[in-house]
C-alpha positions as CSV (number, residue, x, y, z in Angstrom):
1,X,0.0,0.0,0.0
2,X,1.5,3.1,-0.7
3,X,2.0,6.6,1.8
4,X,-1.0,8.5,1.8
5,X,-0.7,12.4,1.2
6,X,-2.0,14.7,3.0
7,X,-3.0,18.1,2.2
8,X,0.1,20.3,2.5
9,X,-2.8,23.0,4.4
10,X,-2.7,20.4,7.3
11,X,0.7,22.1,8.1
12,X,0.5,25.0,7.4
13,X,-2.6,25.6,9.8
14,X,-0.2,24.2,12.2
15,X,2.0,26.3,12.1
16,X,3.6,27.5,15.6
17,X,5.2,31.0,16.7
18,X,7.1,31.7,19.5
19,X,6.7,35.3,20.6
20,X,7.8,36.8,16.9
21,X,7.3,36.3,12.8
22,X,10.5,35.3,13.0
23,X,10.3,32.7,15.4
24,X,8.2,30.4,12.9
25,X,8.6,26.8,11.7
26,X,7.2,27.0,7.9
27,X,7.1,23.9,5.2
28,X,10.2,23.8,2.8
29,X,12.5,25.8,5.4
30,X,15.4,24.6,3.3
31,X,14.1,25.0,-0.1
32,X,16.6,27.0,-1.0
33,X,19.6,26.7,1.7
34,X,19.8,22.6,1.1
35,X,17.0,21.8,-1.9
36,X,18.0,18.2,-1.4
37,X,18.0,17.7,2.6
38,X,14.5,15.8,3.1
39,X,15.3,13.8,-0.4
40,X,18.4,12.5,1.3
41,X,16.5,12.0,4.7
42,X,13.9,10.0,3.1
43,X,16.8,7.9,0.9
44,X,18.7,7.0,3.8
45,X,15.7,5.7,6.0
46,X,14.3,3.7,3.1
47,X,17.7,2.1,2.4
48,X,17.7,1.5,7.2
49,X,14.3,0.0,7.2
50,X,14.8,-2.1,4.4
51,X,17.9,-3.8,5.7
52,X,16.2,-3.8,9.6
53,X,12.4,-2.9,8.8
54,X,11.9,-3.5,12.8
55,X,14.0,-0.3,13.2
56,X,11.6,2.2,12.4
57,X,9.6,2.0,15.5
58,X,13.3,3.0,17.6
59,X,13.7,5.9,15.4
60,X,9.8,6.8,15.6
61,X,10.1,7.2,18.7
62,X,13.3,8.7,19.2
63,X,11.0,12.1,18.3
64,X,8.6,11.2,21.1
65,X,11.7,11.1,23.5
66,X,13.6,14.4,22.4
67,X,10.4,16.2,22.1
68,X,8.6,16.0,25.8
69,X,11.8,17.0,27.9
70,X,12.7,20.5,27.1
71,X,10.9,20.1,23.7
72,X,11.8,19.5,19.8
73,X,15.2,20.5,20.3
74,X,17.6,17.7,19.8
75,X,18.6,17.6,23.3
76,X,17.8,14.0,23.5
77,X,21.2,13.5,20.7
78,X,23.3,14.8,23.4
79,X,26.2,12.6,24.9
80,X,27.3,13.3,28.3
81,X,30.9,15.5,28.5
82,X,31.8,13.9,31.9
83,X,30.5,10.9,34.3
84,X,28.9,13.6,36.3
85,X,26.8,15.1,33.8
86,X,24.7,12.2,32.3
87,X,22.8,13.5,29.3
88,X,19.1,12.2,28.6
89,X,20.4,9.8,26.4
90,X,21.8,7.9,29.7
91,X,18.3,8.2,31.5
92,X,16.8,4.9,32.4
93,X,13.6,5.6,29.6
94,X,16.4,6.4,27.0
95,X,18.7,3.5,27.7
96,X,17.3,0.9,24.9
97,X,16.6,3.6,22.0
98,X,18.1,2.7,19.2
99,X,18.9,5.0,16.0
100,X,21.6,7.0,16.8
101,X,24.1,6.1,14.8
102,X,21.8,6.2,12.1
103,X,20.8,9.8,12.8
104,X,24.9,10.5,12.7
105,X,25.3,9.2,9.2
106,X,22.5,11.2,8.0
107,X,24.0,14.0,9.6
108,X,27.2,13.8,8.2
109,X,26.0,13.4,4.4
110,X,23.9,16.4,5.3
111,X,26.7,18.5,6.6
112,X,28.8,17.8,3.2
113,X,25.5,18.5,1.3
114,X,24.8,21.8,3.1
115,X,27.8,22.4,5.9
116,X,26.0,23.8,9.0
117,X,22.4,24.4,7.7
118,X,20.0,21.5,8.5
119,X,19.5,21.5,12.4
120,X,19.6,17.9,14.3
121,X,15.6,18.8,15.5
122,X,14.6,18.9,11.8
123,X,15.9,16.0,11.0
124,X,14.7,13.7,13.8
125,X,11.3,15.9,13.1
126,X,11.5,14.3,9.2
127,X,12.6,11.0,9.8
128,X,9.9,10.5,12.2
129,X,7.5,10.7,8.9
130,X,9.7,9.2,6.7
131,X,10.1,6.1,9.3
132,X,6.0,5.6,9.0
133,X,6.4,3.9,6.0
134,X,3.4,2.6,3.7
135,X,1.6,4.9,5.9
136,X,0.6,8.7,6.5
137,X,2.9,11.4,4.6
138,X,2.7,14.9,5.8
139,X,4.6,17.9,5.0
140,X,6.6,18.3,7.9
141,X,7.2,22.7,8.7
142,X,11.3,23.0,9.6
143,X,13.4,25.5,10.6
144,X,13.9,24.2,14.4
145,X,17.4,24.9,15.8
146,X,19.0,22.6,18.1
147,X,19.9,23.4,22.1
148,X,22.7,22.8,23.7
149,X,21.5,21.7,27.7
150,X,20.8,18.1,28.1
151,X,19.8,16.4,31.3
152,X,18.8,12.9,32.5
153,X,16.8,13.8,35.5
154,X,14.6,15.7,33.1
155,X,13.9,13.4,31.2
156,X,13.0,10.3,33.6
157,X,10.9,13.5,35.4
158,X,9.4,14.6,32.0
159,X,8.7,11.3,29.9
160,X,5.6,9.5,30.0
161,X,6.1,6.3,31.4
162,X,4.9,2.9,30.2
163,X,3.8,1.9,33.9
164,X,1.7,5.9,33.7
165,X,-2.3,5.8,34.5
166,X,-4.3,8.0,32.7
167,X,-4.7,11.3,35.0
168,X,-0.6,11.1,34.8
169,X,-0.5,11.0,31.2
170,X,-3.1,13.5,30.5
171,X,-1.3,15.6,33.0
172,X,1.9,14.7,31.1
173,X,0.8,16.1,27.8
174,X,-1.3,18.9,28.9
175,X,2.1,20.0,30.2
176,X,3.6,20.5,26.8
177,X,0.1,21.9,25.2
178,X,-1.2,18.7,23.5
179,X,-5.2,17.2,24.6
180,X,-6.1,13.7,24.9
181,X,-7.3,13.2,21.6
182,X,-3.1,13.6,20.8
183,X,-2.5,11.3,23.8
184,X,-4.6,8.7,21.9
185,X,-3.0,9.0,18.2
186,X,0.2,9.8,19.2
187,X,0.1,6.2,21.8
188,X,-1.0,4.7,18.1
189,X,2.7,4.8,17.1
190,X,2.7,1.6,19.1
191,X,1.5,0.5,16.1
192,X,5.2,0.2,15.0
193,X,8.0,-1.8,17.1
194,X,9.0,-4.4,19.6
195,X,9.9,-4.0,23.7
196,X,11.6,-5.6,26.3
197,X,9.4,-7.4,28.3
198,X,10.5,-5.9,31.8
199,X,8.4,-3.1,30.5
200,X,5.1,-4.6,31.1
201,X,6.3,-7.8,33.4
202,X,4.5,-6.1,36.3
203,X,1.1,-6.4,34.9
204,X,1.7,-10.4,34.2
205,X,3.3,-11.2,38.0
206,X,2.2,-9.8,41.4
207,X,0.6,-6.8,40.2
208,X,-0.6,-5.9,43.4
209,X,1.9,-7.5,45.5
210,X,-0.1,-10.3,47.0
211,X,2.6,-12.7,45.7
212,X,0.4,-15.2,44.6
213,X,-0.3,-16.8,40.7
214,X,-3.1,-15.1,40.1
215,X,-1.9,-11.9,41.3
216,X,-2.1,-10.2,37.6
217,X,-3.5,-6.9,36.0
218,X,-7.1,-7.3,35.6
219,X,-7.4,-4.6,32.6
220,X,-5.5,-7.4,30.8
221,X,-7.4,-9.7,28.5
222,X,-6.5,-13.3,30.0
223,X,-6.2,-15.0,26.6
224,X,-3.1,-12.6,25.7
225,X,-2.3,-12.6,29.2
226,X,-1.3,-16.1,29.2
227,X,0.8,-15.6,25.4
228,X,2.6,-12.9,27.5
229,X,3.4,-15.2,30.1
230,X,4.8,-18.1,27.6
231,X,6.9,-15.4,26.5
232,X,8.1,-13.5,29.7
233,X,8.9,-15.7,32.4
234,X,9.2,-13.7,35.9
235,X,11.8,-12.5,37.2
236,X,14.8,-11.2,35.2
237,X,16.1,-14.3,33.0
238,X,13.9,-13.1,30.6
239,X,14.3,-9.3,30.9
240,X,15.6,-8.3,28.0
241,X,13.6,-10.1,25.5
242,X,11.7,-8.4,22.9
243,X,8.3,-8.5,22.2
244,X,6.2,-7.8,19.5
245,X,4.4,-4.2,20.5
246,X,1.2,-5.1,17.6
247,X,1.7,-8.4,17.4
248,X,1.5,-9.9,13.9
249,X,1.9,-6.1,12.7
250,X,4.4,-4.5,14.1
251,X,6.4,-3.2,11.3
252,X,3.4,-2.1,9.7
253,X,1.7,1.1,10.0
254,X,-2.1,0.7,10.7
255,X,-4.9,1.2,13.4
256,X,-5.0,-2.7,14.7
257,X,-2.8,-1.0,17.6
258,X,-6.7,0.6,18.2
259,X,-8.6,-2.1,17.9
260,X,-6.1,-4.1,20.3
261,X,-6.4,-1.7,22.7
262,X,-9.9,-2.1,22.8
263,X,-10.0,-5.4,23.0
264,X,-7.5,-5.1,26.0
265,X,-4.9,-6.1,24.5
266,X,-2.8,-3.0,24.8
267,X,0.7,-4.4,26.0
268,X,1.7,-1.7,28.3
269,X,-0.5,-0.1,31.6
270,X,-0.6,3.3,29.3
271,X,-1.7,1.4,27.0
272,X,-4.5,-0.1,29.0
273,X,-5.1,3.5,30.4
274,X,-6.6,4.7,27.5
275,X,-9.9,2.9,28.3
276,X,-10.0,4.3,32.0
277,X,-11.3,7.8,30.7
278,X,-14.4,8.4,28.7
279,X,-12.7,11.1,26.2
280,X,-9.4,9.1,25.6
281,X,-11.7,5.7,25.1
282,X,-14.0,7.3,22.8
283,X,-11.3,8.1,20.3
284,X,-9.8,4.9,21.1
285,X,-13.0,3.1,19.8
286,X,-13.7,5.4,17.3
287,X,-10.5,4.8,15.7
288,X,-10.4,0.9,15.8
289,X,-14.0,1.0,14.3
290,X,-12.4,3.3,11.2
291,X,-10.5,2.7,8.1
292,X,-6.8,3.5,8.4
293,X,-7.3,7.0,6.4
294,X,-8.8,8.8,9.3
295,X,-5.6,7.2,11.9
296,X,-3.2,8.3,9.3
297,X,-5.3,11.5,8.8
298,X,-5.3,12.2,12.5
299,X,-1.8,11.1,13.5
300,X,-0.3,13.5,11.5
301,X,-2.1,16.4,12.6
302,X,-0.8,14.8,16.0
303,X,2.7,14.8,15.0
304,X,2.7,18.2,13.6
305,X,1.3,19.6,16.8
306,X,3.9,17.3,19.0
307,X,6.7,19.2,17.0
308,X,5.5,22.1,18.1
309,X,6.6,21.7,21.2
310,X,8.8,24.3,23.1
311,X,10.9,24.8,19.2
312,X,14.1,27.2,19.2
313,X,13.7,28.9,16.2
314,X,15.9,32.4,14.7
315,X,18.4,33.1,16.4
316,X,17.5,31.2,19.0
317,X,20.2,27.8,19.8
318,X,22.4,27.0,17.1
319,X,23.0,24.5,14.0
320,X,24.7,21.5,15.1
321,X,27.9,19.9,13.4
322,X,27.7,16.8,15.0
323,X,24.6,16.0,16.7
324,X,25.9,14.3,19.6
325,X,27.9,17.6,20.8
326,X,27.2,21.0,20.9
327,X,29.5,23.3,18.2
């Protein structure tokens, strides 16, 4: 199936300002500065996922990650200078994200392309469309420049965690200006993507702490309850393993996350969460009972208000030479 496209308005009535006209993320920023930077984005993601299609999950969500702790500003790229200043890249959430050398390489072809033009938070902003492949295409506004502060405790404060109930994550996002309706599409990138099964481990064993067999999460359908089991034996032998996020679809973009979900069949508590409140479970049903149009319509609108968040824009940071350290 090939990418839908959306109607280049959808971004542009997105568009977000920060106190100034020229504080302004716009579509085709780098028309003219570097013609060819999203062409060589999109190349060198089609060439990742078709060598490791599981990888475009890791590098959708690397977005998620740099965008909720001091927003879309490519702090999350970061490494730490010393062992007393851990970046968010060494934060417990961040530990297992994969993509970075990845986002390096594209870096580094960008840099001889167009030497200090293309910020790092642009191009983590593009590959998280380019990475939803067969799926929604939107025209993604740029012109985000990158920070230079990175912080771990921020970011294990800041993230939504997988273990989060519903009042936390509403709270979470509200934080950074997006509603539950983006709570609900933006959780649909689940869609995509495997993880490690101590992430939801505490919803199959002692849940409660009684200690007992039958001591699980009762928002979890007993059916997959017992596959998760088979697969994630307690305690930490099986830690590590990965797990299929939509099983039997997870390296395709669709809505069954939704209709999973619904089902309860969500694989982690925030996933399970979405049913505990009436607007986030309305959306949740609505969009397992539609056609994948409206999820790819929706997410993207998602997305583009998600990269919103907290930009530097102007003169504001700087352009990054190597995303991993600041110029």
């Amino acid at each position: 199936m090939g990418r839908l496209s959306l109607l280049p308005s959808l971004a542009l009535s997105l568009l977000f300002v920060l106190g100034s006209a020229e504080a302004q993320l716009r579509v085709g920023f780098y028309s003219r500065s570097c013609p060819h930077a999203e062409s060589i984005i999109t190349e060198e993601i089609d060439r990742a996922i078709r060598v490791a299609p599981s990888i475009g999950g890791p590098l959708l969500r690397l977005f998620f990650h740099d965008c909720f702790v001091r927003g879309c500003d490519a702090s999350l790229l970061l490494n730490s200078t010393s062992a007393s200043n851990p970046t968010e890249k060494d934060a417990p959430p961040n530990q297992f994200l994969r993509g970075f050398a990845l986002v390096d390489r594209i870096k580094a072809r960008l840099e001889r392309a167009c030497p200090s033009t293309v910020s790092c938070a642009d191009i983590l902003a593009l590959i998280a469309r380019d990475v939803v492949h067969a799926g929604p295409f939107w025209e993604v506004p740029t012109g985000r420049r990158d920070g230079s502060v990175s912080i771990d405790t921020e970011a294990l404060r800041l993230l939504p965690a997988f273990s989060a109930n519903i009042s936390t994550l509403k709270s979470q996002f509200d934080d950074v200006g997006l509603d539950a309706k983006d709570l609900v599409l933006l959780s649909g990138g689940h869609t995509i993507g495997n993880a490690h099964c101590f992430t939801f481990t505490g919803r199959l064993y002692n849940f409660s702490g009684r200690g007992d067999n039958s001591d699980t999460d009762p928002s979890l359908e007993r059916n997959y309850l017992a596959k998760l089991r088979a697969k994630c034996a307690q305690g930490t032998s099986d830690a590590l393993k990965l797990v299929e996020m939509d099983p039997g679809s997870f390296t395709t973009f669709d809505n069954s996350y939704f209709k999973l979900v619904a089902k309860r069949r969500g694989l982690f508590q925030s996933d399970a969460a979405l049913l505990d409140d009436a607007d986030t479970r309305s959306h949740v049903i609505r969009l397992a009972e539609s056609d994948n149009s409206v999820f790819f319509r929706e997410f993207a609108e998602a997305m583009v208000n998600m990269g919103n968040i907290a930009v530097l824009t102007g003169s504001q940071g700087e352009i990054r030479k190597n995303c991993a350290r600041v110029n």
